[in-house]
Structures are given as C-alpha cells and as structure tokens.
PANU-761465 format. One record per residue (C-alpha): residue in three letters; x, y, z. Coordinates in steps of 0.001 Angstrom, whole numbers. Example, Ala and Ser with C-alpha at 12.3 -4.5 7.8 and 13.67 -1.06 7.14 Angstrom:
BEGIN
+---------+---------+---------+---------+
| residuo |       x |       y |       z |
+---------+---------+---------+---------+
|     Ala |   12300 |   -4500 |    7800 |
|     Ser |   13670 |   -1060 |    7140 |
+---------+---------+---------+---------+
// end
This chain:
BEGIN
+---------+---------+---------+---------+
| residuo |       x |       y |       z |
+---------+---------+---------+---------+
|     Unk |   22450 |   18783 |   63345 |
|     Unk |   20004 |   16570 |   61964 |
|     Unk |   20357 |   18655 |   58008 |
|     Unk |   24211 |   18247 |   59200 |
|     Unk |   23851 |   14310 |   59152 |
|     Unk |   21734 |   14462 |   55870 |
|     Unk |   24132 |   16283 |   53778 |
|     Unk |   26968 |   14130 |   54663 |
|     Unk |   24349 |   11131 |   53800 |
|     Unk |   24378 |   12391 |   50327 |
|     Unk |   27952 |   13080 |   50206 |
|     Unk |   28411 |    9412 |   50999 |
|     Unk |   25931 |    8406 |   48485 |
|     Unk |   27192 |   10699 |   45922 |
|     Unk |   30910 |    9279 |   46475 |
|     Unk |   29376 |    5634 |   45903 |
|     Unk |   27281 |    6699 |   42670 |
|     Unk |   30703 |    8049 |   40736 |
|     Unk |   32783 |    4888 |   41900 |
|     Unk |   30024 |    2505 |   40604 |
|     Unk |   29428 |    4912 |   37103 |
|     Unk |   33602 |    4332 |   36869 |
|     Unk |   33521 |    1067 |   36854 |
|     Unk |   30643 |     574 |   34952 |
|     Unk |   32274 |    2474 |   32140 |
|     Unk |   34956 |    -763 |   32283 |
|     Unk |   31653 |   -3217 |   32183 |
|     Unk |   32683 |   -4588 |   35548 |
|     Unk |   29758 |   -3971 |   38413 |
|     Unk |   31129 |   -2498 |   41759 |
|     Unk |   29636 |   -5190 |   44583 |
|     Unk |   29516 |   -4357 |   48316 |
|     Unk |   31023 |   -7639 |   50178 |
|     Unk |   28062 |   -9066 |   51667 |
|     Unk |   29519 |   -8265 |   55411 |
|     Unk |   29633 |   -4280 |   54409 |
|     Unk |   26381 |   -4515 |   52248 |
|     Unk |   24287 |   -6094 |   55976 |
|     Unk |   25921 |   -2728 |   57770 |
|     Unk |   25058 |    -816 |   55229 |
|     Unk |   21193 |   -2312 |   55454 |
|     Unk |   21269 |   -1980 |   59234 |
|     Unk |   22448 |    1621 |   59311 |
|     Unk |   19559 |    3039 |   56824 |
|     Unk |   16999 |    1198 |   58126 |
|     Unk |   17750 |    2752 |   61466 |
|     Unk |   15147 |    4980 |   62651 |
|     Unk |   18016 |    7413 |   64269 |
|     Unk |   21352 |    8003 |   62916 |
|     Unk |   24477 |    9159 |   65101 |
|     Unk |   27447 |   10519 |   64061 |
|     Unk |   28869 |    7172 |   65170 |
|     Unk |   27259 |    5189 |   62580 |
|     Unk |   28026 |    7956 |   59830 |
|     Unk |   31349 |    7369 |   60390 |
|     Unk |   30993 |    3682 |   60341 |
|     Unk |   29634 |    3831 |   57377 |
|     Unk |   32097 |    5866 |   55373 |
|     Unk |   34647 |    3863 |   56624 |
|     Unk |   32842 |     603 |   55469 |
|     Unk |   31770 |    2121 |   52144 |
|     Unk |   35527 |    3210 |   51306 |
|     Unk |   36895 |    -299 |   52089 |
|     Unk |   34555 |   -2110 |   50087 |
|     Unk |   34932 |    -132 |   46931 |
|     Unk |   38908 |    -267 |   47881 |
|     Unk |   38409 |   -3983 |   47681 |
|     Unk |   36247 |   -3859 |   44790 |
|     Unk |   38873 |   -2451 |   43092 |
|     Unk |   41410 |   -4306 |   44072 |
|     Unk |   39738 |   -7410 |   43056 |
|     Unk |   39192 |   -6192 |   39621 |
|     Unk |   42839 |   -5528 |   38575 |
|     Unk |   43590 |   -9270 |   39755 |
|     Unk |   42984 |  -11643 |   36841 |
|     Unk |   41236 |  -14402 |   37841 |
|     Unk |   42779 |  -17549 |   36707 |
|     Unk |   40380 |  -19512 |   33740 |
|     Unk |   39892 |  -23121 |   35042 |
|     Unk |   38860 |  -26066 |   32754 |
|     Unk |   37533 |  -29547 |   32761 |
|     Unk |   38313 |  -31444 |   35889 |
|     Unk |   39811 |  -28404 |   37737 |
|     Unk |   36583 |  -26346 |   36986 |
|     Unk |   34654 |  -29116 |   38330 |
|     Unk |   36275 |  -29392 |   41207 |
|     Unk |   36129 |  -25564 |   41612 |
|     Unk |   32420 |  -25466 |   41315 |
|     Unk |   32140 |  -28300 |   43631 |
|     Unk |   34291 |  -26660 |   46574 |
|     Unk |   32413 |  -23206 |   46148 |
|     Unk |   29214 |  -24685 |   45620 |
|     Unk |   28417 |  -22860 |   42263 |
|     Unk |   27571 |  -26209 |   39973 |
|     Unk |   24271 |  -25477 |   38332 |
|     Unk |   20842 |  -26473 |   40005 |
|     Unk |   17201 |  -26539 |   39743 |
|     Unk |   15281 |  -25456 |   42255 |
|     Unk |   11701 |  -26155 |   41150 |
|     Unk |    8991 |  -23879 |   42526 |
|     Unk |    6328 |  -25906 |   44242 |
|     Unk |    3220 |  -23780 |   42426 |
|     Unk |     -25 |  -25031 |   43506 |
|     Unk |    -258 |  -25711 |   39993 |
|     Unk |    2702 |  -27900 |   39624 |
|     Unk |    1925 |  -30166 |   42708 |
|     Unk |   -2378 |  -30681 |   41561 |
|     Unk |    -888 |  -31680 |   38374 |
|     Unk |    1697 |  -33768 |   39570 |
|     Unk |    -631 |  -35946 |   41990 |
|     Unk |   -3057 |  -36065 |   39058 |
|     Unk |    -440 |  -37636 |   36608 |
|     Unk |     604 |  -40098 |   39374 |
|     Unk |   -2691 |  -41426 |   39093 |
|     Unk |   -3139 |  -41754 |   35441 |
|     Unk |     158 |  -43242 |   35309 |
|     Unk |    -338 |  -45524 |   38441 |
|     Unk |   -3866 |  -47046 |   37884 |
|     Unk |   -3668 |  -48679 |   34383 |
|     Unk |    -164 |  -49946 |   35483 |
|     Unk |   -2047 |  -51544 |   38031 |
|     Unk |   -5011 |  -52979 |   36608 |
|     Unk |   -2424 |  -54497 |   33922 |
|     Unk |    -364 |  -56375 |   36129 |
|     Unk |   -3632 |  -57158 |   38272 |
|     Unk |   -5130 |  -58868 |   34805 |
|     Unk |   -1577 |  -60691 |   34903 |
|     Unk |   -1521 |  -62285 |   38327 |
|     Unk |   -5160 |  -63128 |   37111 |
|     Unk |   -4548 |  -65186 |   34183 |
|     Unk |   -2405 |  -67129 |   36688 |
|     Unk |   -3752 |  -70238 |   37326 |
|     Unk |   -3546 |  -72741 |   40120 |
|     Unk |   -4569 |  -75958 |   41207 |
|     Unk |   -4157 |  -76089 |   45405 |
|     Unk |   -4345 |  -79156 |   47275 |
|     Unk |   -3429 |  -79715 |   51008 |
|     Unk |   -2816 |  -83227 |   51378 |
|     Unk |    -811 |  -83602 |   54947 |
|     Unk |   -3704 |  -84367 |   56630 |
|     Unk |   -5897 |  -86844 |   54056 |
|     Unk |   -2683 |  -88748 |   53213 |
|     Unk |   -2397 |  -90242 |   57365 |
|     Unk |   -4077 |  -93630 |   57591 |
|     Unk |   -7484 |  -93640 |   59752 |
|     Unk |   -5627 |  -95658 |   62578 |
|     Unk |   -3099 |  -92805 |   63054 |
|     Unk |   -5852 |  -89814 |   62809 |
|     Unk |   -5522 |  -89556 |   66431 |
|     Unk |   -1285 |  -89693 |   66593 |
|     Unk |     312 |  -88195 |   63405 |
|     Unk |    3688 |  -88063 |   64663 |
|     Unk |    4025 |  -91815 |   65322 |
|     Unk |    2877 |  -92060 |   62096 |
|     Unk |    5288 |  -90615 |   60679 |
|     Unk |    8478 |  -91955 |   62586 |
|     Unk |    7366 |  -95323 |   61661 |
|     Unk |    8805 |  -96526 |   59250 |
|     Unk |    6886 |  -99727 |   59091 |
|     Unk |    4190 |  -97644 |   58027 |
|     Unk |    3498 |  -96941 |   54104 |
|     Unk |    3973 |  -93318 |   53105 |
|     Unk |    2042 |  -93803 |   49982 |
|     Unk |   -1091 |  -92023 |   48797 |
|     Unk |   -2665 |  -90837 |   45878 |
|     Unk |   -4649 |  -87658 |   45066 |
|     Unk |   -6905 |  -86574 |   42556 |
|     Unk |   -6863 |  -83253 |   40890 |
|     Unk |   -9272 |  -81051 |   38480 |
|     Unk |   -7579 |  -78789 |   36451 |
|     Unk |  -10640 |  -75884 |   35952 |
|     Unk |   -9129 |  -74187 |   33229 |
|     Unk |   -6593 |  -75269 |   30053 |
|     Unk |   -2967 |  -74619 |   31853 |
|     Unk |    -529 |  -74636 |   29239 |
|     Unk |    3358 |  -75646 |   29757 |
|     Unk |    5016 |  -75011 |   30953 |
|     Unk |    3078 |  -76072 |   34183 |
|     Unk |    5532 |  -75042 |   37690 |
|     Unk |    5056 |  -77707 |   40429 |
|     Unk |    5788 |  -76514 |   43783 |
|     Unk |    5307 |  -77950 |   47776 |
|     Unk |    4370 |  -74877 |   50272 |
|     Unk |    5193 |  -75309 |   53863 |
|     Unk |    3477 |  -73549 |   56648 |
|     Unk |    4763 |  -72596 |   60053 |
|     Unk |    8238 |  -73350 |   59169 |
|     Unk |   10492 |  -70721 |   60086 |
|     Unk |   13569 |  -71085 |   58170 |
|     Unk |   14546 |  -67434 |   58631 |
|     Unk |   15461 |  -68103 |   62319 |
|     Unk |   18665 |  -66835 |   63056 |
|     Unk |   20825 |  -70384 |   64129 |
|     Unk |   18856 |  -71807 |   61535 |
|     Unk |   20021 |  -69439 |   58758 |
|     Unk |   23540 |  -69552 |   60004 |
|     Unk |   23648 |  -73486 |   60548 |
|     Unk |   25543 |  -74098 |   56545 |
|     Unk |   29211 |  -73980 |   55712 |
|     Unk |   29408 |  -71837 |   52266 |
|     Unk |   33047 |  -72846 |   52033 |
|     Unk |   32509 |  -76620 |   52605 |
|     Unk |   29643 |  -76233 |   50058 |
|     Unk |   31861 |  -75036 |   47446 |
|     Unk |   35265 |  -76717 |   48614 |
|     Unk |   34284 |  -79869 |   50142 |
|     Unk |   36029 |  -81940 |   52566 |
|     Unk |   39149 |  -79679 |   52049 |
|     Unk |   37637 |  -77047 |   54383 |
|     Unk |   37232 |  -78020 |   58429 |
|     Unk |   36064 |  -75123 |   60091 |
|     Unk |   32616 |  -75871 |   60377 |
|     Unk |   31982 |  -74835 |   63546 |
|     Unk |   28740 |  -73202 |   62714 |
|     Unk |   27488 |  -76236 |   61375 |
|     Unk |   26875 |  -77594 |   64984 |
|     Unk |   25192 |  -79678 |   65932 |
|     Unk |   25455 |  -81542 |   62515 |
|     Unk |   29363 |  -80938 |   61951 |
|     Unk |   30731 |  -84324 |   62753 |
|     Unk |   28961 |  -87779 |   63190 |
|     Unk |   30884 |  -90675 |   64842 |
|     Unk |   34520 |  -88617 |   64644 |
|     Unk |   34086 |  -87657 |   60677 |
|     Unk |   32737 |  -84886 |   58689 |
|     Unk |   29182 |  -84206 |   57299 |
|     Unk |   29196 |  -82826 |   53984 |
|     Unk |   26620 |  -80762 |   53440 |
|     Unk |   26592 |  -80196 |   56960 |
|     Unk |   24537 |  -77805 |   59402 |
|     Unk |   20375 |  -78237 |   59594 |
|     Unk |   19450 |  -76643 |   56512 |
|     Unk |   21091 |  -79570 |   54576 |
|     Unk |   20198 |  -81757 |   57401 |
|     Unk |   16151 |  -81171 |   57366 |
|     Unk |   16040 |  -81347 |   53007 |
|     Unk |   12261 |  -81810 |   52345 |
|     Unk |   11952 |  -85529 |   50878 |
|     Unk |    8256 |  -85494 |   49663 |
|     Unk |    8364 |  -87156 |   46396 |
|     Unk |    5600 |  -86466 |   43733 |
|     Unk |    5021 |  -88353 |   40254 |
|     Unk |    1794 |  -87680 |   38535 |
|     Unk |    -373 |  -88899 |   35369 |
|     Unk |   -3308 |  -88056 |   33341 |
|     Unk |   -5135 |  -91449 |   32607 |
|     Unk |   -2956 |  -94153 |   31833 |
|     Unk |    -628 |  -91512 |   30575 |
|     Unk |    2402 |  -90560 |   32560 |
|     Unk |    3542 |  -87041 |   33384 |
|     Unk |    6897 |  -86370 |   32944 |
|     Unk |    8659 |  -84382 |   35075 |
|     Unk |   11713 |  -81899 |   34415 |
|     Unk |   14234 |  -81427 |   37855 |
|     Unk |   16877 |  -79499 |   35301 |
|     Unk |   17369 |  -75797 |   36124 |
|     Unk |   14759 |  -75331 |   38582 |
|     Unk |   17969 |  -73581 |   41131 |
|     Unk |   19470 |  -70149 |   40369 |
|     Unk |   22277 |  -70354 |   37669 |
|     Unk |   24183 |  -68658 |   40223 |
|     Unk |   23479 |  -70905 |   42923 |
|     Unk |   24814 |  -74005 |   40454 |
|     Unk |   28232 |  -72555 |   39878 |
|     Unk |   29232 |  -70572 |   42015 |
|     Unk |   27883 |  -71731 |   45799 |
|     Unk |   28045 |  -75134 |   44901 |
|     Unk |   31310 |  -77331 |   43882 |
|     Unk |   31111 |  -79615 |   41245 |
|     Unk |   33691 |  -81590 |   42409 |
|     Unk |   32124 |  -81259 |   45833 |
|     Unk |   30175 |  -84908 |   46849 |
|     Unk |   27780 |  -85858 |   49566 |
|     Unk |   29774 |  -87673 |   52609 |
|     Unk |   28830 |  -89036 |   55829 |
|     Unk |   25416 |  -87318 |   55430 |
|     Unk |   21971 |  -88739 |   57150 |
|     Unk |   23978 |  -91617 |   58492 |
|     Unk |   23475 |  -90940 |   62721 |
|     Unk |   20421 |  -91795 |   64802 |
|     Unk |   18497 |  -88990 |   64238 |
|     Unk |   17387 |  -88698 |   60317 |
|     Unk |   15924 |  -85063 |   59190 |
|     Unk |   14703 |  -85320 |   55774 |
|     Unk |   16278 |  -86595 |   52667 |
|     Unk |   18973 |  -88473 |   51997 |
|     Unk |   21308 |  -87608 |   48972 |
|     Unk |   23526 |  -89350 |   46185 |
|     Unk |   26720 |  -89782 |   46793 |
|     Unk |   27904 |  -90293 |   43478 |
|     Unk |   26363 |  -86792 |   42127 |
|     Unk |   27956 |  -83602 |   42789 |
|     Unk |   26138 |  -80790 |   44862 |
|     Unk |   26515 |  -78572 |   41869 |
|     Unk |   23988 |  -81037 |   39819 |
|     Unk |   21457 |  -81623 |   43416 |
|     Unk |   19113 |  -78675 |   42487 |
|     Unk |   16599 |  -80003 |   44956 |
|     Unk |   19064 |  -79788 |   47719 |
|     Unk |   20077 |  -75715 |   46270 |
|     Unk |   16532 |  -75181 |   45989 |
|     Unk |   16100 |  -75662 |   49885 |
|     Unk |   19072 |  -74251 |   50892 |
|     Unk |   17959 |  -70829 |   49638 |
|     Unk |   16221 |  -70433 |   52930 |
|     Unk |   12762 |  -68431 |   53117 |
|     Unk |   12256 |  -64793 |   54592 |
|     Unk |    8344 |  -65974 |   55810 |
|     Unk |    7086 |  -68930 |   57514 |
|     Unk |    4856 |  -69614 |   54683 |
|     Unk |    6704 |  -70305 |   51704 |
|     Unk |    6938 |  -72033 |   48061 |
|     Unk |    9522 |  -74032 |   46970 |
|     Unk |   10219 |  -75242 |   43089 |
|     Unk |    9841 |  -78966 |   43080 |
|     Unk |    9631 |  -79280 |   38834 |
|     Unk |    7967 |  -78364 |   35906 |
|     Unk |    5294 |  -80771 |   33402 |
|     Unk |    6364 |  -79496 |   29846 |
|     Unk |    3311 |  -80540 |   28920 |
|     Unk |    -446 |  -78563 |   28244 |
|     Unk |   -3325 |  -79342 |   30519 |
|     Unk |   -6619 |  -79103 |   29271 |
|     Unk |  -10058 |  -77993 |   30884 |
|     Unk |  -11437 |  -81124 |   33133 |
|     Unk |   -8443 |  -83108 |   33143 |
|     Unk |   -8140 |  -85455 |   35910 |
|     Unk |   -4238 |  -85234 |   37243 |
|     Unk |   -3357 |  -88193 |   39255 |
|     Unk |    -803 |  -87450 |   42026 |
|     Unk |    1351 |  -90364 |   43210 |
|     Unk |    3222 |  -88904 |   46594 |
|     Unk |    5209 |  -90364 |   49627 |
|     Unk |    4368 |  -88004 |   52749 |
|     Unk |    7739 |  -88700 |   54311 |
|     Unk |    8616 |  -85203 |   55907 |
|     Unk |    7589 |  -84608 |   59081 |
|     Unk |    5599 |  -81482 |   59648 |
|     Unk |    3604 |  -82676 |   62260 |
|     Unk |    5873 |  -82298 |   65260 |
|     Unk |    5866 |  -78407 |   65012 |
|     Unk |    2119 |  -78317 |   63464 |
|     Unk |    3221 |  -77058 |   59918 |
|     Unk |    1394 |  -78049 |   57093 |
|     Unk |    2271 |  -79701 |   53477 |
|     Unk |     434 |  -78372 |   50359 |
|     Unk |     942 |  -79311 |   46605 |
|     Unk |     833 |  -76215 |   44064 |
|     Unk |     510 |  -76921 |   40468 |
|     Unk |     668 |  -73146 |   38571 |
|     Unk |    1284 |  -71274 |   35270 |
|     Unk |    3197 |  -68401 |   35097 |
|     Unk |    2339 |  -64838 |   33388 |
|     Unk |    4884 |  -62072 |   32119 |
|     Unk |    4810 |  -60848 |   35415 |
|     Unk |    5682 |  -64247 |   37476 |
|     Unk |    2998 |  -66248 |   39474 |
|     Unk |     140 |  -65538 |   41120 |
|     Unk |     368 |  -62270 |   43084 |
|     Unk |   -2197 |  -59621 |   43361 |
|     Unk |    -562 |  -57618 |   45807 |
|     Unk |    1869 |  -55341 |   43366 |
|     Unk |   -1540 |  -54843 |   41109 |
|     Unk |   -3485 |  -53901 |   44186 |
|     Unk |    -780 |  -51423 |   45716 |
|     Unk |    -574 |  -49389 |   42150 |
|     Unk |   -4589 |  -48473 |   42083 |
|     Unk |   -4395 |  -47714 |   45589 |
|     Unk |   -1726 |  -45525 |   44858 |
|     Unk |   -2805 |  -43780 |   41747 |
|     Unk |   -6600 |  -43577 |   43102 |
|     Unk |   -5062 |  -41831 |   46482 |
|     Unk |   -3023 |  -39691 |   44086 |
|     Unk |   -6658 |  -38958 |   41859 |
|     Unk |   -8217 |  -37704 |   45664 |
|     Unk |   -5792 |  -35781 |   47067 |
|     Unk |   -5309 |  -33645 |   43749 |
|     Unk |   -8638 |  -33237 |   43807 |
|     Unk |   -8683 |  -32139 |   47567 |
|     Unk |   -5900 |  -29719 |   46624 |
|     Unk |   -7871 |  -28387 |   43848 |
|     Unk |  -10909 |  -27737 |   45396 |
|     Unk |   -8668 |  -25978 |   48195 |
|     Unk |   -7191 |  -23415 |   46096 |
|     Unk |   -9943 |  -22608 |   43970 |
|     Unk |  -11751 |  -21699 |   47436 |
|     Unk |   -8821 |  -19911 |   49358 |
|     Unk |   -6661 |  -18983 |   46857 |
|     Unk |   -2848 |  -17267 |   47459 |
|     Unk |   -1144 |  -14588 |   45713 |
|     Unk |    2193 |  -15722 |   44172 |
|     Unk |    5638 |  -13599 |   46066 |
|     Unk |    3255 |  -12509 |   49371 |
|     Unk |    5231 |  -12327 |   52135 |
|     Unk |    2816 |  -12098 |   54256 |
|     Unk |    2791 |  -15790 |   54326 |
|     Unk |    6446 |  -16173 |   55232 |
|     Unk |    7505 |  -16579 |   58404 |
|     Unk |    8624 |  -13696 |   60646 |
|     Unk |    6802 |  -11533 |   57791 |
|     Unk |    3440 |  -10969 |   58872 |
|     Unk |    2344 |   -7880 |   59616 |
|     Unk |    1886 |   -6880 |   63440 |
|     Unk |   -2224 |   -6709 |   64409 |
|     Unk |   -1402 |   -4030 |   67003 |
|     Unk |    -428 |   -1820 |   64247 |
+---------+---------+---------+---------+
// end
C-alpha cells in the first residue's frame, strides 16, 4: 500500500512539474497561493501519509494551478502616478529598507556616535566658556542695618529709601554688547492660577474686550476695568538699575529686549495702561499711561512667565566694551518685594557666545553621550571577538533550537 501511495506521490509531482515547464515556456512562473502552498508543506512533512491527505492534496494542487492559470490570462490593469501610489500603499508593496543589524553595523555605529558626539561637545562647552559673567546678589546688603532683623517692613515702607549702590569688578574684557539681567529665586511663576491670571484678548484689544474673568482677583478695581489685568501684570518687577564706570555714565538700551512676536502680535499698539496699580494693595510697578503696551518691553518681558522657580529675565543691554579691572558702579532702587515668600534678587551682567549665554549643560550632555557611545562599542567589540555567531544560524532563533533529548 505504502509503494501504492508513493507512485501516486510522483504522479502528483510529475503533473505539477509539466504545468510549471508550460508556463515557464510563456515566462510567467506558476505560484501555489500561499493557503495551498502551507497544506502542501504540512502534508510532506508528515511522517505518515493516508489516502486522505493524498487526495487532499491533488485536489489542492489542481485548484491552485487552475487559479494560476486563470490569473494569468487576466491582464492586470497598469496603474500610474497617484493611483500607483495609492495601490502600493493599500497592498503594502511601497519599497523599504530593512537594515540588517550585523554586529558589525551596530560596533560601528556606537563608535561614530562618539566621534561625532564628543568634539560637538567640547565645542559648544569652549562656547558657554568664553561666556562671561559678573554675579552679584544684592537683596540682602541693600536693607539698612536697622531693618536686618525685619525685611518685610522694610520694604512696605515707603518712608524708607530704596536706594543703594554696588560695586562691581569686571575680571575679564567683556565686550558689547554686554546683556543685563535680574534673576529671581523661589518665585514660581509657572503655578497654574498664576499662569492663567492674564487676558490675551484684553492685551491685544484693550478695553473693548470684558470677559476677564480669569483675571480675578485683579479684573475690576472700584467698579472699572484693569488693563493689563490679572497678577502677572499686577506683580511687574520694578527694580530699577543705572550704572557708570568712573564719572562716566553707562548707557542703557530698553529697545528690543521682548520677542518681535511678542511686540506685534500679543500686544496692541493702540492698547494703553488704565486703572492699573491704583487699589490698596500695590504689586510691583506701575506703568505709563500714555505709552502703548506694544512699546512696554519690560512689562512683555515679564509676562513671558518662567517654566523654573529660578529664572533670568532681560532687563537691557550696555552697547559699550568693558575692560579687565573696571570698576562698574551700580545705582539700584530695591523696591520689589521678595522677602515675604523668601526669594532672592540677583543682578547678572553677561556676554553672549554663538551658542547663547552661559550654559554648560548641552556641552556636558554631548561628551557624556559620545564617551558612553566610545564604551559600549567597545564592550560590544570585545563581546564578539570572544563569543562570536555565525551569520543565518537558526539555532539562535526562537522555537529553532535543537531538542537536548535528541
């Protein structure tokens, strides 16, 4: 029975052999549908075959190279531009890459990320370097001796001068232009009512827009409108700085120190201050009613609220060099009040690279990058070199490894 089932094996194999030579002779390749051509795996890699599964089989084998044919005497319809686009698309046939991840390809790969990586970093590391920057905390030196002890009555009274004067050492030359910028501590702009607590359309429309109900509590003072209103506007840092070298005074540019954007688009021009800092309770600074919000840029400056309780704000710029031992005399009023919520007030006098200001962070984060990239090619390397794998064994794939029992 068993030479039976052979020799109508071969029949069957013999039948498929002159179909596929046929159609070969009209260069088009006979294909088993994928459906017949798993049967047709499962039934000769069974270890016993029945009658039932001969008889399977023929019948599969006949309708696929029925279908074969079939297929072949349709003409298939030739598709351009956008249609064959769309064709590929829906059928998933567009053209790929599919690198292969060669041990080879990845040690190089994690080498080049570190040659590339590590002078990128010690370049922009050189730049934040060449940065330089005079620093000077001056909330605390500028209270009077008599109010050491109480710093917030200090600062409510107004009885009390806010003057003061400090003396700066510029270490290196600084050449213009020079930035000029007060950093606040522990002030959390980024807190959610605080961030919300503006009117963009008021801002930009004026007193033609009234909803302002997130502007609360600093909407509406005695029955009328406060333009700028909400607590942003309403807390504007009013530290004033002037400075000199010698007898010589500083000038000091407040043009352009806001985004361009800010200025003409978040800002009217026709937009001016009204019924602003006039309750009991005063913030910060007070603001000109004859200039438009568009042309305030220390007010858009402050408005651009900070992501981190420690932050820098653009107060100016000296268009003017500074050389090596030059004495900078500061003339400030310390009239904002940090002191309730125990921030601090610094004065920040920098130069700027090609990169921006001082920051060493995006210098730092490249070599540590490209020097992890250096170490782990060179862990992969030494990895392969001591247990290396044969290319296409599928001894390594999983479900084909080779039984231990047998």
């Amino acid at each position: 029975m068993i030479k039976e089932y052979s020799e109508r094996h071969s029949d069957i194999k013999t039948k498929v052999e002159l179909r596929q030579q046929r159609h070969s002779k009209s260069k088009r390749a006979v294909l088993l549908p994928l459906p017949y051509l798993h049967s047709f795996i499962f039934i000769s890699a069974s270890p016993c075959i029945s009658p039932s599964n001969l008889h399977t089989f023929s019948q599969i084998t006949d309708a696929g190279a029925t279908s074969a044919v079939d297929t072949d005497n349709q003409q298939t319809p030739v598709l351009r531009g956008r249609s064959k686009a769309i064709h590929q698309f829906t059928q998933q046939t567009l053209p790929a890459c599919k690198p292969v991840l060669t041990p080879a390809w990845v040690i190089a790969t994690f080498f080049m990320m570190g040659v590339l990586f590590i002078p990128v970093g010690l370049i922009s590391l050189h730049a934040s370097q060449s940065v330089h920057e005079i620093v000077d905390r001056y909330d605390v030196d500028c209270v009077p001796d008599n109010f050491k002890n109480n710093k917030i009555a200090y600062i409510k009274n107004s009885s009390v001068s806010k003057s003061c004067h400090r003396y700066l050492k510029a270490h290196k030359h600084m050449k213009a232009p020079i930035y000029i910028y007060y950093q606040l501590d522990n002030f959390y702009q980024n807190h959610r009512r605080y961030v919300k607590s503006k009117s963009d359309d008021q801002l930009l429309h004026g007193l033609g827009y009234n909803k302002t109900s997130s502007c609360e509590p600093q909407a509406f003072d005695n029955g009328l409108p406060i333009v700028p209103c909400g607590l942003i506007a309403w807390s504007l840092f009013n530290d004033t700085f002037s400075f000199s070298r010698g007898t010589k005074k500083l000038e000091i540019e407040r043009k352009n120190i806001a985004w361009k954007s800010d200025r003409e688009h978040k800002f009217g021009n026709k937009v001016y201050p009204f019924n602003f800092q006039n309750g009991s309770l005063i913030g910060g600074g007070k603001l000109d009613t004859t200039i438009p919000l568009s042309d305030q840029e220390d007010l858009i400056v402050w408005m651009r609220t900070a992501a981190f309780p420690s932050f820098r704000k653009l107060y100016g710029r000296i268009e003017e060099d500074l050389e090596e031992d030059d004495i900078i005399i500061v003339h400030l009023k310390n009239n904002y009040n940090t002191y309730s919520f125990g921030g601090t007030k610094t004065l920040v006098l920098s130069t700027s690279s090609w990169l921006g200001g001082k920051n060493s962070f995006l210098g730092v984060a490249y070599i540590f990058v490209g020097s992890s990239s250096i170490l782990i090619a060179f862990i992969f390397l030494l990895l392969h070199v001591k247990n290396p794998r044969p290319y296409g064994d599928t001894m390594y794939v999983s479900g084909g490894r080779k039984d231990i029992s047998s």
